[in-house]
Biopython code that builds the backbone (N, CA, C, O; Angstrom):
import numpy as np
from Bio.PDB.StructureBuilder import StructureBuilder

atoms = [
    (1, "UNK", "N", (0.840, -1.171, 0.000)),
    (1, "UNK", "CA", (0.000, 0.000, 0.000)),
    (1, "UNK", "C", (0.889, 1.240, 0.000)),
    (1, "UNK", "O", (1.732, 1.422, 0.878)),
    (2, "UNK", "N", (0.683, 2.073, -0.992)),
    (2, "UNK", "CA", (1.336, 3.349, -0.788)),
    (2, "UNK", "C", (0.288, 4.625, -1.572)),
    (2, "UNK", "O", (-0.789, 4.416, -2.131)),
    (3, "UNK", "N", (0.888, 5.768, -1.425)),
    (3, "UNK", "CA", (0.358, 7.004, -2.009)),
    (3, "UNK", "C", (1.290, 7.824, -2.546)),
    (3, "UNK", "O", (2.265, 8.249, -1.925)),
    (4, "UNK", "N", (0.909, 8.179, -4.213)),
    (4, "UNK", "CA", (1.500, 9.152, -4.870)),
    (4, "UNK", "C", (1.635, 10.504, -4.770)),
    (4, "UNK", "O", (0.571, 10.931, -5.217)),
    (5, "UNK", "N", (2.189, 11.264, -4.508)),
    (5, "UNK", "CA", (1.562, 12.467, -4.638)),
    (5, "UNK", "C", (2.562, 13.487, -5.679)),
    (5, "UNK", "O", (3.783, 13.425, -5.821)),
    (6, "UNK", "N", (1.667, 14.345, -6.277)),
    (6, "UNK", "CA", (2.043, 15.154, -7.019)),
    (6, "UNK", "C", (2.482, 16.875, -6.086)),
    (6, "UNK", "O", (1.561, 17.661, -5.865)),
    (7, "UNK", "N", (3.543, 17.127, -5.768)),
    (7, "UNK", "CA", (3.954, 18.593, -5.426)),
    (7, "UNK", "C", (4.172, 19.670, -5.970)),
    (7, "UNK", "O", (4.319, 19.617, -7.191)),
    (8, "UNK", "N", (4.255, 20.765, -5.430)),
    (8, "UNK", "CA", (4.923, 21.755, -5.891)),
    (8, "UNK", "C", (5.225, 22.505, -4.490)),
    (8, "UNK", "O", (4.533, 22.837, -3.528)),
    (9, "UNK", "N", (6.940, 22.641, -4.925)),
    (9, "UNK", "CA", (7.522, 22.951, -3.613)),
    (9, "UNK", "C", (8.351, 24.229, -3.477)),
    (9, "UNK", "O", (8.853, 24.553, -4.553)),
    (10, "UNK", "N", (8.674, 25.159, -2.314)),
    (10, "UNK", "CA", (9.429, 26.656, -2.530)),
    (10, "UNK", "C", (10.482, 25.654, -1.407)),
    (10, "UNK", "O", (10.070, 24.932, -0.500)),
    (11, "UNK", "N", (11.462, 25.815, -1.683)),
    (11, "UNK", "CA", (12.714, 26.166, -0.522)),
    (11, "UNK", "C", (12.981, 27.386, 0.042)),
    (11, "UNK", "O", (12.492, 28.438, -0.372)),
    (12, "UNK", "N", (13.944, 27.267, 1.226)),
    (12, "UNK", "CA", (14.143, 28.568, 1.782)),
    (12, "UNK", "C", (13.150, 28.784, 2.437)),
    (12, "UNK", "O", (13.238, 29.953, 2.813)),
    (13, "UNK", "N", (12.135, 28.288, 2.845)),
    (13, "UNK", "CA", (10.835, 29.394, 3.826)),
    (13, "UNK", "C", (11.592, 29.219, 4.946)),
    (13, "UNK", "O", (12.670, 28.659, 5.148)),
    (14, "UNK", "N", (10.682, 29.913, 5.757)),
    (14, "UNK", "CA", (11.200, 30.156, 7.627)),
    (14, "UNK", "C", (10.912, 28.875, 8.113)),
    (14, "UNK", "O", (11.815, 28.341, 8.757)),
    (15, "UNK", "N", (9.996, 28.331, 7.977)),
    (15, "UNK", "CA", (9.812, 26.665, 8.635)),
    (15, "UNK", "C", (9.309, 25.794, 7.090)),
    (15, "UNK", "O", (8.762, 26.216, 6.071)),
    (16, "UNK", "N", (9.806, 24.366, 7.513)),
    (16, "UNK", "CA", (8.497, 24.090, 6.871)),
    (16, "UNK", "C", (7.248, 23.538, 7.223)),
    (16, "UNK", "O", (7.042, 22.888, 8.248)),
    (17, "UNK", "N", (6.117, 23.908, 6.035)),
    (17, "UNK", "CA", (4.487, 23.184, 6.121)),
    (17, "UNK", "C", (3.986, 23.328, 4.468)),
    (17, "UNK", "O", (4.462, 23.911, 3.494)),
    (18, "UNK", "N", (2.748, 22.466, 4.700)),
    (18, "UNK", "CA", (1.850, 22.161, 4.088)),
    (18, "UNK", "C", (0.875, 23.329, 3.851)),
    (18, "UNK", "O", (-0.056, 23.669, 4.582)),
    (19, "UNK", "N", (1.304, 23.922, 2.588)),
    (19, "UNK", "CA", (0.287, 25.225, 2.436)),
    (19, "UNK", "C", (-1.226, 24.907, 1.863)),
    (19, "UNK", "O", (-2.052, 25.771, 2.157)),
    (20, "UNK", "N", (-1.642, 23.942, 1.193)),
    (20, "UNK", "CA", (-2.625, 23.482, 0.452)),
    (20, "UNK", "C", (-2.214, 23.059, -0.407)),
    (20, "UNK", "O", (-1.028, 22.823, -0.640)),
    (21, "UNK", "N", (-3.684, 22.769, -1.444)),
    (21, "UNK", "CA", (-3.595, 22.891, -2.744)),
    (21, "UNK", "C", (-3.476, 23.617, -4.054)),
    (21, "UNK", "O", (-4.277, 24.493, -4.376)),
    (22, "UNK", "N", (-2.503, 23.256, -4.776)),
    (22, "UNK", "CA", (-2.156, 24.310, -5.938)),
    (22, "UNK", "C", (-2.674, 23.707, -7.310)),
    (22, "UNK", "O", (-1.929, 22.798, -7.676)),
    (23, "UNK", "N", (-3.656, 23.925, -8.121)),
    (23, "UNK", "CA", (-3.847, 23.104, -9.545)),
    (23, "UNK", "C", (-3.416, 21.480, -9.295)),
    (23, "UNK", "O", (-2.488, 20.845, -9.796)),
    (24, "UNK", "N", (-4.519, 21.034, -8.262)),
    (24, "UNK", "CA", (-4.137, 19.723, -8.381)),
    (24, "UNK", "C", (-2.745, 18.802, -7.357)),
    (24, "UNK", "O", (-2.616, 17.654, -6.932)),
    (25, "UNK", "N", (-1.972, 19.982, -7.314)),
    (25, "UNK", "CA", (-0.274, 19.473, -6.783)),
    (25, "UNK", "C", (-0.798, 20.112, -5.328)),
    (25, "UNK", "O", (-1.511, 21.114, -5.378)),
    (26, "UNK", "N", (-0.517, 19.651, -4.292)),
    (26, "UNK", "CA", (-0.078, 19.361, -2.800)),
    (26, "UNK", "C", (1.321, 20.614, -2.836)),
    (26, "UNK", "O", (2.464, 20.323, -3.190)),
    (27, "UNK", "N", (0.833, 22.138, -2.337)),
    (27, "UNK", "CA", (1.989, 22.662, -2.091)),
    (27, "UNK", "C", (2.524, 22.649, -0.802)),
    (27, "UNK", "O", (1.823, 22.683, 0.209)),
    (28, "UNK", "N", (4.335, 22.578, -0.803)),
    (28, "UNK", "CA", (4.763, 22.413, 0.244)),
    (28, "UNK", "C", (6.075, 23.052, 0.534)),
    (28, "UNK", "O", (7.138, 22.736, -0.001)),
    (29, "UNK", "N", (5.936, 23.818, 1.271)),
    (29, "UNK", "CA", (7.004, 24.882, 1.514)),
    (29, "UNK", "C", (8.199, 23.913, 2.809)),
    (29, "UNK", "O", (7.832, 23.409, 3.870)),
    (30, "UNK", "N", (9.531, 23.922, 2.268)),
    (30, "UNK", "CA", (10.346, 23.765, 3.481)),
    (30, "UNK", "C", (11.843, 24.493, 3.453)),
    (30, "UNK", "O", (12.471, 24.863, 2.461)),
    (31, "UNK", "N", (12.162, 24.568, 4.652)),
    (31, "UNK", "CA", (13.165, 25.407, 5.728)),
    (31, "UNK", "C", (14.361, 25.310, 5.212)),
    (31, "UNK", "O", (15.149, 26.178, 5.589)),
    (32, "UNK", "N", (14.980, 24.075, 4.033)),
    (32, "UNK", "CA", (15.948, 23.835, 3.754)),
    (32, "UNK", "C", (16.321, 24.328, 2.520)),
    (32, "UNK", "O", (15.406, 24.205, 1.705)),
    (33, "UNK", "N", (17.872, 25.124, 1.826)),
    (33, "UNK", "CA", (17.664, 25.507, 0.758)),
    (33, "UNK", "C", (17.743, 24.333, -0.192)),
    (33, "UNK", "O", (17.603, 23.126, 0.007)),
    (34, "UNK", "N", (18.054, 25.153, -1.473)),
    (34, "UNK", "CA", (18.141, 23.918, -2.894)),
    (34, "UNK", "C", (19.737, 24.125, -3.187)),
    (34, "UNK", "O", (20.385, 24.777, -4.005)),
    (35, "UNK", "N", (19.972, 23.447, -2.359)),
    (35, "UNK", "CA", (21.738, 23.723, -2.373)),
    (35, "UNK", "C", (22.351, 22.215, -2.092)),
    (35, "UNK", "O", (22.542, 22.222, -0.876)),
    (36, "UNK", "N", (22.718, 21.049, -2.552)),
    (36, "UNK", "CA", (23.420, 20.047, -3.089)),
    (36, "UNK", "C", (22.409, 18.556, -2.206)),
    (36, "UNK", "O", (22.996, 17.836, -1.398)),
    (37, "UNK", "N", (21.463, 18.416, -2.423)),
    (37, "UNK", "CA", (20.169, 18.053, -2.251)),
    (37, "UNK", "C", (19.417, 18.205, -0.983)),
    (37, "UNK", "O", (18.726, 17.303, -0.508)),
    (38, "UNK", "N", (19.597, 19.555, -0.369)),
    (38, "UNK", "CA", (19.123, 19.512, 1.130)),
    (38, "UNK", "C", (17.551, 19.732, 1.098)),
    (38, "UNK", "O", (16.788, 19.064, 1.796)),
    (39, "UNK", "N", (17.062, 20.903, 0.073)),
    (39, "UNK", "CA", (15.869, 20.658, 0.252)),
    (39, "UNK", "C", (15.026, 19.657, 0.204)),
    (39, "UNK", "O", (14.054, 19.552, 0.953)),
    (40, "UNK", "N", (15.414, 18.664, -0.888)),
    (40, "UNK", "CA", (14.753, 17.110, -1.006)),
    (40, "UNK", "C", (14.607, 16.591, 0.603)),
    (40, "UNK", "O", (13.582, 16.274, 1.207)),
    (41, "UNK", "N", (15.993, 16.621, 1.066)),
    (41, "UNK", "CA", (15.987, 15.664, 2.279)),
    (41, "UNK", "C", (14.839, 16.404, 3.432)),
    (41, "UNK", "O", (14.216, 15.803, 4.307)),
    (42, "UNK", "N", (14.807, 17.382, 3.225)),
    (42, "UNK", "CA", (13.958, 18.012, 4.145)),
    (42, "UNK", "C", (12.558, 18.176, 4.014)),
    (42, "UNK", "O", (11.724, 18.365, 4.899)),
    (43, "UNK", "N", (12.394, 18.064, 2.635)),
    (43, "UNK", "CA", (10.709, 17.632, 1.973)),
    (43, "UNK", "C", (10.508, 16.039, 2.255)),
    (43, "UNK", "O", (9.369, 15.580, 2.173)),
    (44, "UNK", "N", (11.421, 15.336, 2.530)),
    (44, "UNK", "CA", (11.038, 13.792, 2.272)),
    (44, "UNK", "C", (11.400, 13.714, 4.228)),
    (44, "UNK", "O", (10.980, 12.714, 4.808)),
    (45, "UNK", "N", (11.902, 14.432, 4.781)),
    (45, "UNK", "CA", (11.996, 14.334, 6.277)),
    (45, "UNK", "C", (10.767, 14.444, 6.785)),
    (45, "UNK", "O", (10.216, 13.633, 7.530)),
    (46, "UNK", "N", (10.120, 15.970, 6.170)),
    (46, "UNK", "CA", (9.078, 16.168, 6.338)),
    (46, "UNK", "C", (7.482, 15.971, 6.494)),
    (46, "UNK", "O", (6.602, 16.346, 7.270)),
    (47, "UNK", "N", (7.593, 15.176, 5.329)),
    (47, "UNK", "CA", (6.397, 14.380, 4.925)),
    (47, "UNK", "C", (6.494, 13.286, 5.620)),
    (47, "UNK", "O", (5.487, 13.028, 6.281)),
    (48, "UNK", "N", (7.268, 12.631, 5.690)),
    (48, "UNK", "CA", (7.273, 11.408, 6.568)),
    (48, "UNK", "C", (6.682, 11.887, 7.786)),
    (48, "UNK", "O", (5.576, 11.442, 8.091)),
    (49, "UNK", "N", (7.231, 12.700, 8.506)),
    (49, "UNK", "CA", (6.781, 13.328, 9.874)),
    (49, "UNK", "C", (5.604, 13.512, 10.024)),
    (49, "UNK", "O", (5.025, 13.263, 11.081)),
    (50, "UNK", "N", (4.987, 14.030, 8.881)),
    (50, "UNK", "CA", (3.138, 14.515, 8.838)),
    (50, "UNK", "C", (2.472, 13.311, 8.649)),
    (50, "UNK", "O", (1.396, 13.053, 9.190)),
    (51, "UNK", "N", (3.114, 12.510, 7.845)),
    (51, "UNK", "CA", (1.744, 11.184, 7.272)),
    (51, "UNK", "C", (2.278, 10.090, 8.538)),
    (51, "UNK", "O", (1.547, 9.101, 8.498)),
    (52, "UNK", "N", (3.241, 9.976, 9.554)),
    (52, "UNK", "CA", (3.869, 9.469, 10.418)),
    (52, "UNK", "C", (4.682, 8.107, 10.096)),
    (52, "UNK", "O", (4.793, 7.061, 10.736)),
    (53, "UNK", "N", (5.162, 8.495, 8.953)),
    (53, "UNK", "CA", (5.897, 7.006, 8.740)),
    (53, "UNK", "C", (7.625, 7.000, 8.950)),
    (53, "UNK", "O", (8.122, 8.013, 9.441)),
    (54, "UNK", "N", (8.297, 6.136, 8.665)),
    (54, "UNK", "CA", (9.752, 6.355, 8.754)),
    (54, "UNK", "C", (9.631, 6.976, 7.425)),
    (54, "UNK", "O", (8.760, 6.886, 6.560)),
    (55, "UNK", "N", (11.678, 8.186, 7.550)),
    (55, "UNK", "CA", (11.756, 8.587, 6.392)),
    (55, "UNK", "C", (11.846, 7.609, 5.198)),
    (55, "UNK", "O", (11.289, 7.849, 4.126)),
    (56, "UNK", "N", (12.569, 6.505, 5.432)),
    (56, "UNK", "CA", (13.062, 5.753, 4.578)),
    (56, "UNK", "C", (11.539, 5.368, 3.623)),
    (56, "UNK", "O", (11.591, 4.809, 2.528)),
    (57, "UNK", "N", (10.318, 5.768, 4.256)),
    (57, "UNK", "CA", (8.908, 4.830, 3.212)),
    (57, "UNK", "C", (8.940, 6.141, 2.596)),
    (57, "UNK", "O", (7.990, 5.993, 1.828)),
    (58, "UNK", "N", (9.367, 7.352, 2.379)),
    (58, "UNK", "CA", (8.944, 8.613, 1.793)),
    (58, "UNK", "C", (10.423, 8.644, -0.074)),
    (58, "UNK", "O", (11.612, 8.935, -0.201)),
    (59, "UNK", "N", (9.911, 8.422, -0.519)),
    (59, "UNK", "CA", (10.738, 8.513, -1.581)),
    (59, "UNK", "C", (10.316, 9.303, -2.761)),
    (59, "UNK", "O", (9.138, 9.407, -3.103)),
    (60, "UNK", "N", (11.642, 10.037, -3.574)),
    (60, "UNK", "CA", (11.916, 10.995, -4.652)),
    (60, "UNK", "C", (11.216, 10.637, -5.983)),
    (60, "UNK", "O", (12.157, 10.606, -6.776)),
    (61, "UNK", "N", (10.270, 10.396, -6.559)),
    (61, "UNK", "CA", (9.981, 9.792, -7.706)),
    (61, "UNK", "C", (10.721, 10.519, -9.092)),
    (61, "UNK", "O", (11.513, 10.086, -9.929)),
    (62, "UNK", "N", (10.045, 11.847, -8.890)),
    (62, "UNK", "CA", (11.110, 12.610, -10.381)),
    (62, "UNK", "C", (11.016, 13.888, -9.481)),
    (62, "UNK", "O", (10.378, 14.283, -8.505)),
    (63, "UNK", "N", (11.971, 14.310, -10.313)),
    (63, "UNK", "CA", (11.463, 16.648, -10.147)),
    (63, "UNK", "C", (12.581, 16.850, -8.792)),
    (63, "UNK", "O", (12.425, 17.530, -7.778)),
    (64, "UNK", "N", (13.936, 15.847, -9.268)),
    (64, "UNK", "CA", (15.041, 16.538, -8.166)),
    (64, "UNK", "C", (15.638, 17.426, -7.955)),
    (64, "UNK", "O", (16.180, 17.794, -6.913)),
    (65, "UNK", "N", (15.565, 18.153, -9.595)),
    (65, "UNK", "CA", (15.910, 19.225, -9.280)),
    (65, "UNK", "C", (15.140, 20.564, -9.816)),
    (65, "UNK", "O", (15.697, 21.537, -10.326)),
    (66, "UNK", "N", (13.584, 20.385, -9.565)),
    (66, "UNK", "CA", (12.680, 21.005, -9.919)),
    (66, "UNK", "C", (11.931, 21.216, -9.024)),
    (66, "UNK", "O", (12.055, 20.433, -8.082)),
    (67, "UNK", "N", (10.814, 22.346, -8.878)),
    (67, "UNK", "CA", (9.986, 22.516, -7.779)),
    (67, "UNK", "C", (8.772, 21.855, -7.873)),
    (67, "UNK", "O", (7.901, 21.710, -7.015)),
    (68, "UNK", "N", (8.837, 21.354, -9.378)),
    (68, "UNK", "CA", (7.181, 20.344, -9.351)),
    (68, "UNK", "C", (8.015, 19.064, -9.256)),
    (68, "UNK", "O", (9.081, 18.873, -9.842)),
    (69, "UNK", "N", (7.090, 17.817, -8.056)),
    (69, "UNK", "CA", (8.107, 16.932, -7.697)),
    (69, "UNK", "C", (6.630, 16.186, -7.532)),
    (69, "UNK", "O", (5.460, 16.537, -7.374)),
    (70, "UNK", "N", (7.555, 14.662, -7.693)),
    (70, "UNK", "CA", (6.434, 13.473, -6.997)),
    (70, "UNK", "C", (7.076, 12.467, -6.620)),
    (70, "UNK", "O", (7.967, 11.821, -7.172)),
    (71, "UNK", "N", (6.133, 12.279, -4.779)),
    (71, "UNK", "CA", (7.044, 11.807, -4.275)),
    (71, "UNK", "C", (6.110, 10.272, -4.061)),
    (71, "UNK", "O", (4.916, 10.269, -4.359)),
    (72, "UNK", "N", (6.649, 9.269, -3.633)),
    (72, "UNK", "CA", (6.037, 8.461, -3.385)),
    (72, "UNK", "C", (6.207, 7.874, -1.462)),
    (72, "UNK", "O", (7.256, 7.795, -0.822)),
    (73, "UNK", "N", (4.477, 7.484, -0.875)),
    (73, "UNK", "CA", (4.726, 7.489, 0.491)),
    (73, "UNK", "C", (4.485, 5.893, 0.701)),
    (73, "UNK", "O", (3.602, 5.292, 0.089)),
    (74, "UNK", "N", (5.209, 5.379, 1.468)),
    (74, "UNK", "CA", (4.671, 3.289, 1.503)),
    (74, "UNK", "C", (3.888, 3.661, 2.874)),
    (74, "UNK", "O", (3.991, 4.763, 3.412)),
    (75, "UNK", "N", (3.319, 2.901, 3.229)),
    (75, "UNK", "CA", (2.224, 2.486, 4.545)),
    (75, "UNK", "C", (1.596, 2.958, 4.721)),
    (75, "UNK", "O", (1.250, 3.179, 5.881)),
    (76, "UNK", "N", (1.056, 3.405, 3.766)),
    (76, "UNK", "CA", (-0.269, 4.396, 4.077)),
    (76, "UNK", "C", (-1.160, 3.580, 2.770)),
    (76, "UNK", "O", (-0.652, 2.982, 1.821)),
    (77, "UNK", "N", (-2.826, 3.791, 3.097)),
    (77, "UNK", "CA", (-3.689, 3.788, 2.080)),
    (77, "UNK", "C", (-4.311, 4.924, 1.671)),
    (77, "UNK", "O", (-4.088, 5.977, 2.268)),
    (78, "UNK", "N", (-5.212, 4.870, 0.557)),
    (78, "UNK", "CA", (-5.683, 6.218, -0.139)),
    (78, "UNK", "C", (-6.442, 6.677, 1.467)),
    (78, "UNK", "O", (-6.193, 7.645, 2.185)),
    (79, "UNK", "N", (-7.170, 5.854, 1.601)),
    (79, "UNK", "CA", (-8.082, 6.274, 2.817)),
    (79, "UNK", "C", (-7.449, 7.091, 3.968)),
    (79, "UNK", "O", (-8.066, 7.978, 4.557)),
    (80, "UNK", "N", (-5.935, 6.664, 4.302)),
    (80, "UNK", "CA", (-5.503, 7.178, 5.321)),
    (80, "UNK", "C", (-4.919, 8.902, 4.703)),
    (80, "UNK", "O", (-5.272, 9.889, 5.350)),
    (81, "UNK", "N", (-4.194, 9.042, 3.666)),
    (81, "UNK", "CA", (-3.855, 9.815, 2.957)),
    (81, "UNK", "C", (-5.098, 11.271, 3.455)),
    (81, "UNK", "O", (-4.833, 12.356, 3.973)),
    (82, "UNK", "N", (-6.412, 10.702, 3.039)),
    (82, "UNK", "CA", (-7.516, 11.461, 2.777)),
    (82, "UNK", "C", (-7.940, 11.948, 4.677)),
    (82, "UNK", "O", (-8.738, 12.847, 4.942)),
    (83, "UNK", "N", (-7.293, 11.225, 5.614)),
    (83, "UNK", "CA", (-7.910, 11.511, 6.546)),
    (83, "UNK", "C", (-7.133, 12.400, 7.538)),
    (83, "UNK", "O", (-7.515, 13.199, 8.393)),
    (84, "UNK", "N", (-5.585, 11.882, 7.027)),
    (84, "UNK", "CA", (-4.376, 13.331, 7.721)),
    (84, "UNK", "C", (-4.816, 14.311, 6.094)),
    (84, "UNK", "O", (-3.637, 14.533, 5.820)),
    (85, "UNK", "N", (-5.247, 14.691, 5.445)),
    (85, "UNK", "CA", (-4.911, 15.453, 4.620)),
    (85, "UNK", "C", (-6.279, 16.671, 4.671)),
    (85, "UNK", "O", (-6.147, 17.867, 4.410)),
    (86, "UNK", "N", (-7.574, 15.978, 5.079)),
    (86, "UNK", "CA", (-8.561, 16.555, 5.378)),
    (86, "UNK", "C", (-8.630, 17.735, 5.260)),
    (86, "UNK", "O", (-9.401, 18.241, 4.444)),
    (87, "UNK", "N", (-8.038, 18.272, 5.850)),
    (87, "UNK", "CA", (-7.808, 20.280, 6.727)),
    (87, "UNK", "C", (-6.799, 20.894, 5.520)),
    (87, "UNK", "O", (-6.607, 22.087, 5.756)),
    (88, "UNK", "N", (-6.134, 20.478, 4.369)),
    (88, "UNK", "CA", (-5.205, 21.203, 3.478)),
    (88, "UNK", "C", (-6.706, 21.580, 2.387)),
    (88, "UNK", "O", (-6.569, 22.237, 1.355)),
]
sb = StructureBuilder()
sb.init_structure("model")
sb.init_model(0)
sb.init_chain("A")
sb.init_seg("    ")
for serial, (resi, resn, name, xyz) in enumerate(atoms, 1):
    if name == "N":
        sb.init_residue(resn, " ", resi, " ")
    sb.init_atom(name, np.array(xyz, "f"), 0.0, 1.0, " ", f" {name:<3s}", serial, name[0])
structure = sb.get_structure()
C-alpha cells in the first residue's frame, strides 16, 4: 500500500508546512535551501513526519531538481492519505 503524490515545492521558507492545494499538486514549503540536495531531504523528512511514517517509506519519484516533484509514500492507504490530509 502506498500514495503518490504530485507537489509543488518553494525552498528557503522560515519553517516548513503544508500550504494546500495548488492546480491539483499538494503545495509544500520547506526550511531547507536547494543547495546540493538539502531541500529534497527536508521535503522527504518532512512528509514522513506529517503522514507518520519512517523517512526511509517517503521517496523521490522525479522533479530533483525542480519545484514540481512526486514523491512516493509506503504504509499508508488512499483512505488514510484522505484523513491526515482533510484540513489542506
Amino acid at each position: 500500500m502506498s500514495v503518490t503524490l504530485d507537489l509543488q515545492t518553494t525552498p528557503n521558507a522560515p519553517r516548513s508546512q503544508i500550504v494546500g492545494w495548488v492546480n491539483g499538486r499538494l503545495k509544500v514549503k520547506v526550511k531547507a535551501p536547494a543547495v546540493e540536495g538539502k531541500a529534497n531531504a527536508e521535503l522527504l523528512r518532512f512528509l514522513a513526519e506529517c503522514f507518520g511514517v519512517r523517512p526511509a517509506a517517503v521517496t523521490l519519484v522525479r522533479g530533483e531538481t525542480a519545484r514540481l516533484k512526486t514523491v512516493r509514500i509506503e504504509g499508508i492507504t488512499d483512505e488514510d492519505f484522505r484523513k491526515i490530509s482533510a484540513g489542506w
